[in-house]
C-alpha positions as CSV (number, residue, x, y, z in Angstrom):
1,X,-4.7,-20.2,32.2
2,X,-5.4,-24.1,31.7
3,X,-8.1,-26.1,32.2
4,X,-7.3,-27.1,36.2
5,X,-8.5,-24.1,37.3
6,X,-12.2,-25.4,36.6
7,X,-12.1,-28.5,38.7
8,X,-10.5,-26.2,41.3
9,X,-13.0,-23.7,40.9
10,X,-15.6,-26.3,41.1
11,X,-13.9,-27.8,44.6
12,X,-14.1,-24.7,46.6
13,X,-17.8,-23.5,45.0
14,X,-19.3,-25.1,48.1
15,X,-16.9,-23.4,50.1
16,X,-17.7,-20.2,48.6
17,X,-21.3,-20.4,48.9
18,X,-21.0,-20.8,53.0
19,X,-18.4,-17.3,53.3
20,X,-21.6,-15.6,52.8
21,X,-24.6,-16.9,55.0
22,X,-25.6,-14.7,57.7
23,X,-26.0,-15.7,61.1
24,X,-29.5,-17.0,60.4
25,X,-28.0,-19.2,57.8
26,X,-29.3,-16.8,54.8
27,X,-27.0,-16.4,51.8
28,X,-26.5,-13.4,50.9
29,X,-26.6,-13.8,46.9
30,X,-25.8,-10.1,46.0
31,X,-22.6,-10.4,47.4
32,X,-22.0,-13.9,46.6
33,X,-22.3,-12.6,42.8
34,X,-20.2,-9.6,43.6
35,X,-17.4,-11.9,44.4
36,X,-17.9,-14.0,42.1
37,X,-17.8,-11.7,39.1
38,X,-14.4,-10.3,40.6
39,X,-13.4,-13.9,40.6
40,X,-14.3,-14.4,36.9
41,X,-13.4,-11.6,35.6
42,X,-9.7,-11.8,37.0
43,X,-8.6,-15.3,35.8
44,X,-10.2,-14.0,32.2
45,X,-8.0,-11.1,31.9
46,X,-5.2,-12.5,34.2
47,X,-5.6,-9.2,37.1
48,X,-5.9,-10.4,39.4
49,X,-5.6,-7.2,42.3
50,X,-9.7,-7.2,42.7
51,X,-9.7,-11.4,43.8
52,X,-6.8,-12.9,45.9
53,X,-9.0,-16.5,45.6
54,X,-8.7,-16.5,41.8
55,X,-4.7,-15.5,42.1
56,X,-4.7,-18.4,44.7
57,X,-6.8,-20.7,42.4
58,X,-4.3,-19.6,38.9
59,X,-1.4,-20.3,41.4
60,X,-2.6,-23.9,42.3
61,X,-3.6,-24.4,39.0
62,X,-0.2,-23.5,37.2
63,X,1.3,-26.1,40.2
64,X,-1.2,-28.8,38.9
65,X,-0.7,-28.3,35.4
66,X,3.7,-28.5,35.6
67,X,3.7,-31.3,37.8
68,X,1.1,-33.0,35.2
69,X,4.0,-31.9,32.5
70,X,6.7,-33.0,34.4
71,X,5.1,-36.9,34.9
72,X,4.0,-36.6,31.2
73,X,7.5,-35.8,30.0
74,X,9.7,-38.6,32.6
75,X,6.7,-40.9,31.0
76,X,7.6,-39.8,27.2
77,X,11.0,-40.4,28.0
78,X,10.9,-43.6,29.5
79,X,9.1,-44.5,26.8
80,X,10.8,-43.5,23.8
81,X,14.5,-43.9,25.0
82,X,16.9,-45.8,22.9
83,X,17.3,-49.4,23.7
84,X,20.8,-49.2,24.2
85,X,20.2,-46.2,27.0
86,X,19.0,-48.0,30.1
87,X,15.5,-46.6,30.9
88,X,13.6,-45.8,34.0
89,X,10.7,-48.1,33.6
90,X,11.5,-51.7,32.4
91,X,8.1,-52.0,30.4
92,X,8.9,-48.9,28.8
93,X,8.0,-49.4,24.9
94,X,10.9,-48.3,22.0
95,X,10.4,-46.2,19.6
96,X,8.8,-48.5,16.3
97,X,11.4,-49.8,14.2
98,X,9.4,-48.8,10.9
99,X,7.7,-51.4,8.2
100,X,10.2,-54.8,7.1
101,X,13.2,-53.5,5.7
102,X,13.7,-54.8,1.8
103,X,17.4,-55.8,2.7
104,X,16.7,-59.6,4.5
105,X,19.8,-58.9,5.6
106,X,19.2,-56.3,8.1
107,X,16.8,-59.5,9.7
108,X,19.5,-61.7,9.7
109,X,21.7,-59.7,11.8
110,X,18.7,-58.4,14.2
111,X,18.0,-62.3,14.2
112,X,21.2,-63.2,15.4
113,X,21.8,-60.2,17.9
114,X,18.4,-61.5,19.6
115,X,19.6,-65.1,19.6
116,X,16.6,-66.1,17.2
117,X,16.9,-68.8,14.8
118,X,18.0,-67.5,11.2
119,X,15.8,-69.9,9.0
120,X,12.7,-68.4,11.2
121,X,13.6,-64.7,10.6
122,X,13.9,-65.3,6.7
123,X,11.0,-67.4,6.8
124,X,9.5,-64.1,8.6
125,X,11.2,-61.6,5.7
126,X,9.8,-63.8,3.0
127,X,6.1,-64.3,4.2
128,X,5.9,-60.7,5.0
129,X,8.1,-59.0,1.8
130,X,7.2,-61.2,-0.9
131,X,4.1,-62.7,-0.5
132,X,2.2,-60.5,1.2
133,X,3.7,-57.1,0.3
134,X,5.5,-55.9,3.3
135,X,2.1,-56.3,5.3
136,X,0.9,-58.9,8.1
137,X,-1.8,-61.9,7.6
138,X,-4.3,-59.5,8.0
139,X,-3.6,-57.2,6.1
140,X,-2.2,-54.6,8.4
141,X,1.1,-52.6,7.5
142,X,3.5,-53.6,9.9
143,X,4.7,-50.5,12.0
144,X,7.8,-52.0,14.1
145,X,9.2,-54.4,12.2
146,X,11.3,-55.7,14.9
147,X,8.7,-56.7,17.3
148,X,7.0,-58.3,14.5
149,X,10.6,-60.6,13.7
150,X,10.5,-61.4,17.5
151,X,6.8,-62.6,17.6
152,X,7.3,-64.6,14.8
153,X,10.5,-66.1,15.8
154,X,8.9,-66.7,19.3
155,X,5.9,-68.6,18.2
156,X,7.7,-70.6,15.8
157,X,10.5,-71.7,18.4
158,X,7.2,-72.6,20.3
159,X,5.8,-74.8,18.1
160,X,8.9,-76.4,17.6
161,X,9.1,-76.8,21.5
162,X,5.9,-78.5,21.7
């Protein structure tokens, strides 16, 4: 059972509540209760032959919960698919690239397969590796060391530019 069920449950409570008003408008509370613990009762021990509205209710909730899986996973994957595979959504994010590699020449070539300028990216490897210890201006370890090359590169071409 997953937590759906309770905003389902919740939904239909007002429902409920009018299935058992007389014809004077009177609710009968006894059997409201009656039902009610049937209803409990069978989505906590998963019988249920005593309450067809809490087999319904499991049913929609099971539907609500794998269609909520299913968007969660397309999302996941769009998200984390390699950049050479083309993905789904074009704002989809990569997966982090990791801290600055110690090897400046692992910048140079991302450097040149992005078209950057080469003196910016080991500007970018020096600042970050040797002076400030593989972290950023602030302090921060850097997680995806690629976006970080591309910001730099991109605001220093801007400067340049204006």
């Amino acid at each position: 059972m997953n937590s759906s069920w309770g905003k389902l449950w919740f939904k239909e409570l007002g429902v409920l509540t009018e299935r058992f008003r007389d014809d004077e408008g009177r609710v009968d509370f006894e059997a409201l209760g009656r039902e009610e613990y049937e209803f409990r009762r069978a989505l906590m021990t998963g019988d249920f032959s005593r309450s067809e509205r809490a087999r319904k209710m499991a049913e929609e909730a099971d539907a609500d919960m794998d269609m909520r899986h299913q968007r969660a996973t397309a999302g996941a994957a769009a998200r984390w698919s390699r950049p050479d595979e083309p993905a789904e959504n074009p704002k989809a994010r990569r997966k982090p690239s990791g801290p600055m590699p110690h090897d400046k020449q692992k910048v140079y070539d991302f450097a040149i397969e992005e078209g950057f300028d080469v003196a910016d990216a080991y500007e970018c490897w020096e600042c970050t590796v040797n002076e400030r210890g593989g972290k950023t201006a602030d302090g921060k370890r850097i997680r995806d060391w690629k976006a970080y090359v591309r910001r730099w590169c991109a605001s220093r071409s801007a400067r340049r530019s204006a």
